[in-house]
C-alpha positions in Angstrom: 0.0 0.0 0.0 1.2 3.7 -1.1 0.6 6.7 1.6 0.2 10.5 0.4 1.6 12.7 2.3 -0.1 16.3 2.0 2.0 19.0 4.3 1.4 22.4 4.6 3.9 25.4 5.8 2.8 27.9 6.8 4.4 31.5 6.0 2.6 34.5 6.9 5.0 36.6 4.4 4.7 34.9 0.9 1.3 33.0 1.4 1.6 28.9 2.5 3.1 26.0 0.7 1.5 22.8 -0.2 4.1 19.9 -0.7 2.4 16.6 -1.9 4.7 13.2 -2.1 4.4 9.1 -1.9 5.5 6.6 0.2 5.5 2.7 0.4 5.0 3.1 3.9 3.8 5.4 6.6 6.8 5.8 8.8 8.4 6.7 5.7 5.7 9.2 4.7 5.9 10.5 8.6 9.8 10.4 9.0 9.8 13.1 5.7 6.8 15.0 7.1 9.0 15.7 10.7 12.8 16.0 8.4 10.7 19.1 6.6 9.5 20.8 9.5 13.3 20.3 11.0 14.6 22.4 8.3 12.5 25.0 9.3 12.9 24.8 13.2 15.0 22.0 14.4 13.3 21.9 17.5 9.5 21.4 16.3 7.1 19.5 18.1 4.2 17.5 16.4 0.8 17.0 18.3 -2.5 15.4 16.7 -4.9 17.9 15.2 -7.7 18.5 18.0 -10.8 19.4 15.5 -13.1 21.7 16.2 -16.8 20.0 17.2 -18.5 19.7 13.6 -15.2 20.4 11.5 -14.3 16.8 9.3 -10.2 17.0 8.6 -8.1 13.8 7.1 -7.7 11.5 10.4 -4.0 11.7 11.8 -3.5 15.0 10.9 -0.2 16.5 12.7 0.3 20.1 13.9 4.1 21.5 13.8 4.5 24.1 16.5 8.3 25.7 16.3 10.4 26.8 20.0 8.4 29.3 20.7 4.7 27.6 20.6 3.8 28.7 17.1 2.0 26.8 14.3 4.8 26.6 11.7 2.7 24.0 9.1 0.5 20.9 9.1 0.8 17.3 7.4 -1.2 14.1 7.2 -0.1 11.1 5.5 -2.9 8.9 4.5 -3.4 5.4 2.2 -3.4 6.3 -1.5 -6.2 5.8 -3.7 -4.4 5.7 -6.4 -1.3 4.7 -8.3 -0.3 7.8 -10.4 -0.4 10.5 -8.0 1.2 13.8 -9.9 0.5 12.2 -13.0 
């Protein structure tokens, strides 16, 4: 099974950016998730999403919050449904 990982970071001063790639596997799709939120802030934390009541997000969607407490970006990896992602 493949795993799309769909991160977000989040920059108030040129406008977010989406980065979309595949895994074979979700620790691989998480392990590149928390190396691209490292090269923004080597010390950032991930914690699960908390949704609001009524909001729907993907389920296991990841929060990166930098040194100081801020959101720096977003990811969840989750099972493809199909083959040819970016194709």
């Amino acid at each position: 099974m493949k795993f799309v990982l769909i991160l977000v970071l989040f920059n108030l001063q040129s406008g977010s950016e989406v980065i979309t790639a595949e895994f074979d596997d979700m620790q691989a799709c998480e392990d590149a998730a928390l190396r691209t939120f490292q090269g923004v802030d080597a010390a950032v934390e991930l914690r699960a999403l908390v949704p609001v009541e009524g909001a729907t997000v993907l389920d296991g969607t990841m929060i990166a919050y930098n040194a100081d407490g801020a959101e720096t970006g977003m990811y969840s990896c989750s099972p493809s449904r199909s083959t040819t992602l970016g194709e």
